[in-house]
KOLKEBA-227090 format. One record per residue (C-alpha): residue in one letter; x, y, z. Coordinates in steps of 0.5 Angstrom, whole numbers, plus 500, padded with zeros to 3 digits. Each point is the difference from the previous one (the first is absolute). Example, Ala and Ser with C-alpha at 12.3 -4.5 7.8 and 13.67 -1.06 7.14 Angstrom:
2
<pt><aa>a</aa><c1>525</c1><c2>491</c2><c3>516</c3></pt>
<pt><aa>s</aa><c1>502</c1><c2>507</c2><c3>498</c3></pt>
END
This chain:
206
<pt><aa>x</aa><c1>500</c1><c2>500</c2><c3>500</c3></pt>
<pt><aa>x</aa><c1>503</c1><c2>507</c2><c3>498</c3></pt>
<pt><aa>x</aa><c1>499</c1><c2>502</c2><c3>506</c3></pt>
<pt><aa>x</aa><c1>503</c1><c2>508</c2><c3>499</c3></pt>
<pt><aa>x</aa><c1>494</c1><c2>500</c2><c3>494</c3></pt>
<pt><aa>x</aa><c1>495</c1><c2>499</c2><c3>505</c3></pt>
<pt><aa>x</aa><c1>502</c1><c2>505</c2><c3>505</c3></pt>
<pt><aa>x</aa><c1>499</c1><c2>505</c2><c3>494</c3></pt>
<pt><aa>x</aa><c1>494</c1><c2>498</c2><c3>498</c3></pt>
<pt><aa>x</aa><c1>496</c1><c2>499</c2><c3>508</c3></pt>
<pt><aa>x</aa><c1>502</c1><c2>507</c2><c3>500</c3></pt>
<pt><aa>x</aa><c1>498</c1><c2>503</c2><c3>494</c3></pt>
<pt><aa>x</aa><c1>493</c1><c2>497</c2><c3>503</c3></pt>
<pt><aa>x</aa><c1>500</c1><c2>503</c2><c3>505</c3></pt>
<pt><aa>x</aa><c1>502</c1><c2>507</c2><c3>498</c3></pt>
<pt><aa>x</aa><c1>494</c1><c2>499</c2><c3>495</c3></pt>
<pt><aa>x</aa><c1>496</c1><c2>499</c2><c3>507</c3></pt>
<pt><aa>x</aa><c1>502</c1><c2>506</c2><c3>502</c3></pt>
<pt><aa>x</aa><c1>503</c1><c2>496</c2><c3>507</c3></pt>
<pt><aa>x</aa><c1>507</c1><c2>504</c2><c3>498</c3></pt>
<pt><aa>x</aa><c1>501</c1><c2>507</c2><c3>502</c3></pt>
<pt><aa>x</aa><c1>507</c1><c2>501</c2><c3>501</c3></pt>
<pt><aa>x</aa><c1>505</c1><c2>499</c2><c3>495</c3></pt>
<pt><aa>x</aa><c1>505</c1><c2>497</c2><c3>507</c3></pt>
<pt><aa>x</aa><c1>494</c1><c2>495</c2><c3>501</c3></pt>
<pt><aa>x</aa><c1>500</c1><c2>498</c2><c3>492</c3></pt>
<pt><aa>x</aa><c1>508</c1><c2>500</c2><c3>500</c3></pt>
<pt><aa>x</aa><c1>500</c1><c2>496</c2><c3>507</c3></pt>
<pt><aa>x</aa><c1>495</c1><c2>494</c2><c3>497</c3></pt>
<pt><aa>x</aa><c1>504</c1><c2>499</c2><c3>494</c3></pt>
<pt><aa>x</aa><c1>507</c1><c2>500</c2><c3>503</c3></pt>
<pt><aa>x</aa><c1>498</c1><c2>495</c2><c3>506</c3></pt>
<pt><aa>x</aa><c1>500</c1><c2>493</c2><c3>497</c3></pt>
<pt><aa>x</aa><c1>493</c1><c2>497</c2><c3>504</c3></pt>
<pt><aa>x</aa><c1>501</c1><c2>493</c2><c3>497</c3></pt>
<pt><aa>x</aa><c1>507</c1><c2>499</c2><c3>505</c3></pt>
<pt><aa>x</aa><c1>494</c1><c2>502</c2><c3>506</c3></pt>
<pt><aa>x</aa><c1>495</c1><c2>494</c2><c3>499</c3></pt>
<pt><aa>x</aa><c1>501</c1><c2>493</c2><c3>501</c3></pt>
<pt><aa>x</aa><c1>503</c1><c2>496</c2><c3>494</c3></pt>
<pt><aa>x</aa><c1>494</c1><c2>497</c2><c3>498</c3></pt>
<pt><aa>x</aa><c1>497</c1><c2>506</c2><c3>500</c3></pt>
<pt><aa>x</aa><c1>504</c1><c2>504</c2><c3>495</c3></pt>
<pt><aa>x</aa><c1>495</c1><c2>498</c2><c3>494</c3></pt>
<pt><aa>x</aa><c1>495</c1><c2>505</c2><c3>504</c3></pt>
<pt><aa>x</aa><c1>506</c1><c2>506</c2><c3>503</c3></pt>
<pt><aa>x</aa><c1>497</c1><c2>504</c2><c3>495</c3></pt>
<pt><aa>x</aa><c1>492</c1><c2>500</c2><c3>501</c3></pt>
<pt><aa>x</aa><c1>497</c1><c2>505</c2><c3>503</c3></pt>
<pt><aa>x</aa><c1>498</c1><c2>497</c2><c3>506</c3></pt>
<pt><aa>x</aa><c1>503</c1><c2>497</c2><c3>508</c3></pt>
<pt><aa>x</aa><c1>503</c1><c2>494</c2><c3>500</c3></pt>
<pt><aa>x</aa><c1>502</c1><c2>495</c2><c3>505</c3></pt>
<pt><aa>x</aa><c1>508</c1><c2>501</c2><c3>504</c3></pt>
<pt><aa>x</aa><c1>499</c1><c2>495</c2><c3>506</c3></pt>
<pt><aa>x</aa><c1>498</c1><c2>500</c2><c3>507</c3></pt>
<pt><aa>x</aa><c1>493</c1><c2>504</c2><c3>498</c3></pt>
<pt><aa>x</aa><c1>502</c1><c2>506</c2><c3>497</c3></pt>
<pt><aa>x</aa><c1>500</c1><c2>501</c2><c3>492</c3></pt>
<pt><aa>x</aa><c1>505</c1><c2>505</c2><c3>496</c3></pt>
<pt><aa>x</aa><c1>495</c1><c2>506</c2><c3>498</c3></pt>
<pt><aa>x</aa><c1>496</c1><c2>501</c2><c3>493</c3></pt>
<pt><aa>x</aa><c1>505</c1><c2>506</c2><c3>496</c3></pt>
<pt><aa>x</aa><c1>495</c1><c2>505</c2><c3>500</c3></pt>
<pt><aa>x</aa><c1>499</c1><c2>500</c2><c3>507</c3></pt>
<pt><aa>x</aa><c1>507</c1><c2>501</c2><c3>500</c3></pt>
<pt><aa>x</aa><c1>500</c1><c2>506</c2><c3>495</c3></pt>
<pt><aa>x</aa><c1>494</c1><c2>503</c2><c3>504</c3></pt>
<pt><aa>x</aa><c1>503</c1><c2>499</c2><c3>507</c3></pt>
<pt><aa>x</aa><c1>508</c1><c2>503</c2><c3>497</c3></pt>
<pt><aa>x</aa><c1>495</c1><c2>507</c2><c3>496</c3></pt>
<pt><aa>x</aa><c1>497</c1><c2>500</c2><c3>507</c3></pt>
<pt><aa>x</aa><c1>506</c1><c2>501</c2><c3>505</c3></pt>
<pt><aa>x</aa><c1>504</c1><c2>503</c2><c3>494</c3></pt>
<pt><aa>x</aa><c1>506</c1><c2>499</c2><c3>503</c3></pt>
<pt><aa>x</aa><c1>507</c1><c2>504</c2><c3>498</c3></pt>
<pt><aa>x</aa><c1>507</c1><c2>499</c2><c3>498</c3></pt>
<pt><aa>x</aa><c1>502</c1><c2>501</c2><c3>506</c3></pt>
<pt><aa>x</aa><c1>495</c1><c2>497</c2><c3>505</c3></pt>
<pt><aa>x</aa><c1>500</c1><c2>496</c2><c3>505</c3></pt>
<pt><aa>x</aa><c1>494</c1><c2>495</c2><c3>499</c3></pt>
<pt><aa>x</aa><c1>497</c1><c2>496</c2><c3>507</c3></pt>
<pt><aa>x</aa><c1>497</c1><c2>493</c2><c3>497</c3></pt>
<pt><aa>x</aa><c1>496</c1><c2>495</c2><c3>505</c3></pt>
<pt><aa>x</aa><c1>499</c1><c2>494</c2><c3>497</c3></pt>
<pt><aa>x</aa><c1>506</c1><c2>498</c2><c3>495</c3></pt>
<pt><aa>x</aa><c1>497</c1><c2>493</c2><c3>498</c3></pt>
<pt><aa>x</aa><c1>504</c1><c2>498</c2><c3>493</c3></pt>
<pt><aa>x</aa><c1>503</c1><c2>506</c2><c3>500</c3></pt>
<pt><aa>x</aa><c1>497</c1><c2>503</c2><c3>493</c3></pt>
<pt><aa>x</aa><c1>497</c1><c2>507</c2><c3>503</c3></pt>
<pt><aa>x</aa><c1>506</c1><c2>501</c2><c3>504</c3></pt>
<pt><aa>x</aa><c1>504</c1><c2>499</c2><c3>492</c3></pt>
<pt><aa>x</aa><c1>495</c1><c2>505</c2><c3>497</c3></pt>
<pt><aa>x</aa><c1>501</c1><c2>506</c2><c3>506</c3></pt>
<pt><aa>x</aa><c1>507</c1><c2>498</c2><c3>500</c3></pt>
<pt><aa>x</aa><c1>501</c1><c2>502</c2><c3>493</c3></pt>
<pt><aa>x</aa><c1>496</c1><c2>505</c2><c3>500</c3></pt>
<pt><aa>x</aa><c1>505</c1><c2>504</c2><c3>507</c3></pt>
<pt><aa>x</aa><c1>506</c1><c2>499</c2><c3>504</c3></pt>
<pt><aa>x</aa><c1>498</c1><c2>496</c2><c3>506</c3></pt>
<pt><aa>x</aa><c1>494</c1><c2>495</c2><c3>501</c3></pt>
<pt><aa>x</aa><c1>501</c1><c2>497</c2><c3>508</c3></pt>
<pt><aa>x</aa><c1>494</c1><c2>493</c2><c3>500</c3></pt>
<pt><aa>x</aa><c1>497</c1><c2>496</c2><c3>506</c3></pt>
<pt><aa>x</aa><c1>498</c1><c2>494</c2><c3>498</c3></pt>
<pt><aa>x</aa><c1>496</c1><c2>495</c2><c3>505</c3></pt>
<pt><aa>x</aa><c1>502</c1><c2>493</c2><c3>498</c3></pt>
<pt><aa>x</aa><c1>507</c1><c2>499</c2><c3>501</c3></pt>
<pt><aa>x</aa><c1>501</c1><c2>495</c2><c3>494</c3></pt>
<pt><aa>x</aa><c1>497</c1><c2>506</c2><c3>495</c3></pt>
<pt><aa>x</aa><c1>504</c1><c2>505</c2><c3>503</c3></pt>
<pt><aa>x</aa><c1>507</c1><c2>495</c2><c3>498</c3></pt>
<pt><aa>x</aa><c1>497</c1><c2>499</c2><c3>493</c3></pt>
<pt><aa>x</aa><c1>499</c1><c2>507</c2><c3>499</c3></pt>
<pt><aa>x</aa><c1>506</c1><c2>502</c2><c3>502</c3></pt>
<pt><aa>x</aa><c1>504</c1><c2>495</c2><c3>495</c3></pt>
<pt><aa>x</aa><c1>496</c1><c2>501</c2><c3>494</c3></pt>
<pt><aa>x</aa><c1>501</c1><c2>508</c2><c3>501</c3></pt>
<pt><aa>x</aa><c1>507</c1><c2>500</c2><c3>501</c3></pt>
<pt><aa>x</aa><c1>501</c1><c2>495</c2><c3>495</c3></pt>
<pt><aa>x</aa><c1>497</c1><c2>505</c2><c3>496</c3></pt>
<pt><aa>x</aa><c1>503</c1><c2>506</c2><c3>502</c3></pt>
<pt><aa>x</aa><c1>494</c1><c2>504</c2><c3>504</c3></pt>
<pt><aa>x</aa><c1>503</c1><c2>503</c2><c3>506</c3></pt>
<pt><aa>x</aa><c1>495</c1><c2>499</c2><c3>505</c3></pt>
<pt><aa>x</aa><c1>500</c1><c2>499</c2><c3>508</c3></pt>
<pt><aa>x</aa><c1>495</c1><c2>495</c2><c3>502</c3></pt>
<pt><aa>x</aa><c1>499</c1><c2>497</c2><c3>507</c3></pt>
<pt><aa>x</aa><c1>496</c1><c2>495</c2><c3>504</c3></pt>
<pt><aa>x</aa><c1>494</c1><c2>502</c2><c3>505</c3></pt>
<pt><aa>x</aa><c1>494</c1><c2>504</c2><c3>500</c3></pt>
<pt><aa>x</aa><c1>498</c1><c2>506</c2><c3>496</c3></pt>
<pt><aa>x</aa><c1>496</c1><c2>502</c2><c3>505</c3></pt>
<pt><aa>x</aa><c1>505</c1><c2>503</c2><c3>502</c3></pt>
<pt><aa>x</aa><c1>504</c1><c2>502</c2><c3>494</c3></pt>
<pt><aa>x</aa><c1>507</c1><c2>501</c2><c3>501</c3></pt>
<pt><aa>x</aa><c1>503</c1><c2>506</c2><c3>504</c3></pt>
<pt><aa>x</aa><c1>507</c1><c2>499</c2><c3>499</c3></pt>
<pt><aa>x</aa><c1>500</c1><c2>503</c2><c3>493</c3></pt>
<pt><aa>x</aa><c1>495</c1><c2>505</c2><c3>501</c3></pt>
<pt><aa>x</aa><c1>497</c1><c2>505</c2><c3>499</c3></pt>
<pt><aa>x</aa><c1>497</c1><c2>498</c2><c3>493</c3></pt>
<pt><aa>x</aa><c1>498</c1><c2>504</c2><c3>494</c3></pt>
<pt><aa>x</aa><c1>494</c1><c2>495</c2><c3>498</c3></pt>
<pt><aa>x</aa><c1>498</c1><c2>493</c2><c3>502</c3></pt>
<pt><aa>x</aa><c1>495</c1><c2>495</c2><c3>497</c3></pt>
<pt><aa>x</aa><c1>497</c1><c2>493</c2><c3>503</c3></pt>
<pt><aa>x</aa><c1>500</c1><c2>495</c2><c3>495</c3></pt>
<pt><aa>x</aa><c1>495</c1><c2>497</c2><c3>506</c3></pt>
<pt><aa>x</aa><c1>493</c1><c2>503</c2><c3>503</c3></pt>
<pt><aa>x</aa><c1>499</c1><c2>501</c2><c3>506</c3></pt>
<pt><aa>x</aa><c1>494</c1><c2>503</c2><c3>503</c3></pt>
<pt><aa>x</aa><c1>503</c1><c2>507</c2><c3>501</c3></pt>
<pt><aa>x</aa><c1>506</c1><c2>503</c2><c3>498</c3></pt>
<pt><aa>x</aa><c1>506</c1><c2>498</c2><c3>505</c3></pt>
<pt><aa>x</aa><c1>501</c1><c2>505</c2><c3>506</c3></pt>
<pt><aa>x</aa><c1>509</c1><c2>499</c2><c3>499</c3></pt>
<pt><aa>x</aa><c1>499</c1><c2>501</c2><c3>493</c3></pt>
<pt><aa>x</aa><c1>497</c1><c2>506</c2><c3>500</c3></pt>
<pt><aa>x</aa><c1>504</c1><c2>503</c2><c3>506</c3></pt>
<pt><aa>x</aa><c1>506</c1><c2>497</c2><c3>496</c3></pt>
<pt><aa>x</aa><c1>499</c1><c2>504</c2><c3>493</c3></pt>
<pt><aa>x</aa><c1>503</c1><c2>508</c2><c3>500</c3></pt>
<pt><aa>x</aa><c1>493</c1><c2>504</c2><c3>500</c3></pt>
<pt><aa>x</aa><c1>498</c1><c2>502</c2><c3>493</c3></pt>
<pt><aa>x</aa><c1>503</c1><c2>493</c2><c3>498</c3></pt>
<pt><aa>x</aa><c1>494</c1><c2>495</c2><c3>497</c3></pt>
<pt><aa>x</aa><c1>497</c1><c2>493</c2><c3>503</c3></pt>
<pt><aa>x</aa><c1>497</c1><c2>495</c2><c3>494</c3></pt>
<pt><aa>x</aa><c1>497</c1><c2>494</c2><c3>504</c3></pt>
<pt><aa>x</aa><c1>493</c1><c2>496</c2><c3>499</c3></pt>
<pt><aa>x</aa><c1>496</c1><c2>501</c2><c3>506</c3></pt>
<pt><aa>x</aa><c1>494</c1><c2>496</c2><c3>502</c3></pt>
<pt><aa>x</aa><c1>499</c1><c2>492</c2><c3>502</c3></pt>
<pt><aa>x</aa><c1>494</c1><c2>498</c2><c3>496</c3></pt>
<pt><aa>x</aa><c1>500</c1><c2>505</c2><c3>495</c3></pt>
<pt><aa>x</aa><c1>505</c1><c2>505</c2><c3>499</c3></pt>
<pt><aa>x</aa><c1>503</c1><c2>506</c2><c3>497</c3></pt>
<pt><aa>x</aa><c1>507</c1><c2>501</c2><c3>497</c3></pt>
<pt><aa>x</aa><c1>501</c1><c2>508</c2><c3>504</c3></pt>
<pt><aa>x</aa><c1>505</c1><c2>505</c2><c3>499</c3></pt>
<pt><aa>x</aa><c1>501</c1><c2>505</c2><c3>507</c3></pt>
<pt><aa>x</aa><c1>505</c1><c2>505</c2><c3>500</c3></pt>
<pt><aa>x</aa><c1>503</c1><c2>502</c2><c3>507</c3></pt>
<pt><aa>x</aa><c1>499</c1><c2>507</c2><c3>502</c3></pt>
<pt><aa>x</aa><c1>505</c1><c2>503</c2><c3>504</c3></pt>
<pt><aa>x</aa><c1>495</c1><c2>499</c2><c3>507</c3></pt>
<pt><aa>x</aa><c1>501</c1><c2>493</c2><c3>498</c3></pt>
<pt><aa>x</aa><c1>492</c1><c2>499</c2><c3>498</c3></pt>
<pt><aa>x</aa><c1>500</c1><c2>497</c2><c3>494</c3></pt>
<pt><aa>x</aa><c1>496</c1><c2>502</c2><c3>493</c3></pt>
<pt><aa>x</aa><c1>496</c1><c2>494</c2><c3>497</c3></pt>
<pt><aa>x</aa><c1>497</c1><c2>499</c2><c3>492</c3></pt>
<pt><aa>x</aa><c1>497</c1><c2>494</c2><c3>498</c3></pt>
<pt><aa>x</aa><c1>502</c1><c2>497</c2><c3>494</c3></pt>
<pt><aa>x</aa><c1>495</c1><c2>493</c2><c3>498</c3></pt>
<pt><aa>x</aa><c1>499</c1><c2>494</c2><c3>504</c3></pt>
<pt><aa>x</aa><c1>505</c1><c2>494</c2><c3>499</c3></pt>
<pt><aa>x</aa><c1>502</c1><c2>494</c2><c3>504</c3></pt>
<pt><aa>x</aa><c1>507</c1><c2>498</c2><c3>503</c3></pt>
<pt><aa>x</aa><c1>502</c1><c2>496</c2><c3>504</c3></pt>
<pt><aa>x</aa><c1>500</c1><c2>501</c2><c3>508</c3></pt>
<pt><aa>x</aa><c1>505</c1><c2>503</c2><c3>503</c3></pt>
<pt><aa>x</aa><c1>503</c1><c2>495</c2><c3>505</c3></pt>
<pt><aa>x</aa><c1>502</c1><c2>501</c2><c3>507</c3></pt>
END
């Protein structure tokens, strides 16, 4: 499978979508090799716009998800990204393209050893640690913007506090049904929530 062609071709649809937005997003999603995240036998499908399976209950997200939570959170250059929820490695692979520093945490310890193989071999510099991303990392703190690859019922007390004000949080918020939200932190520490569409993710472990 001419695998690079794929890739070309998932995001050529998703621009004619329109669920790409920033040019960043697009170059990020053409350049991350999503074949090299999924489990072998699973390779024929990396290209579908869809989840797919990576062990212990978790699954690698649909690639506009990606696109739309990457347009979302808009990270820079030079920004230092907050992930909770590293899974496969595959959005941290996308953020990292896109800015300097992407720091992960990762429940299942055996995923965060695989990410972390896959993406080193591959040549991301991403930080990632085992624990529990309700209370995101401070050692590397304070961050320009953070994401949940997993919902959780509100938006984690450490994160926020962890995010420089005016930085911005993505996160799927909601049990049964959920919400994909964008919160900016104002200076006082409040947050500034939009709505953006209802999704479905996994929940966050912890």
């Amino acid at each position: 499978m001419d695998h690079e062609r794929a890739r070309e071709r998932l995001v050529a649809r998703l621009d004619e979508q329109g669920r790409i937005e920033r040019d960043a997003t697009r170059e990020a999603l053409l350049a991350v090799p999503r074949h090299e995240f999924v489990p072998e036998k699973r390779r024929k499908d990396a290209y579908d716009d869809r989840p797919l399976p990576i062990g212990a209950d978790q699954t690698i997200s649909a690639p506009h998800m990606v696109a739309i939570m990457s347009d979302l959170l808009a990270p820079g250059a030079g920004d230092s990204i907050l992930e909770i929820g590293t899974g496969c490695g595959y959005h941290a692979a996308v953020t990292a393209a896109i800015t300097d520093s992407v720091n992960s945490v990762e429940y299942h310890a055996s995923l965060a050893e695989n990410a972390r193989e896959r993406l080193s071999e591959l040549g991301y510099t991403v930080e990632i640690r085992v624990g529990d991303g309700h209370d995101g990392w401070a050692e590397h703190a304070p961050y320009d913007g953070a994401y949940l690859t997993c919902a959780a019922p509100e938006i984690p007390e450490a994160v926020a506090e962890q995010v420089r004000p005016g930085g911005a949080i993505v996160a799927p918020i909601g049990t049964r049904r959920q919400t994909l939200v964008r919160a900016r932190r104002r200076a006082d520490g409040s947050l500034d929530r939009t709505e953006h569409g209802g999704v479905r993710f996994v929940p966050m472990q912890g």
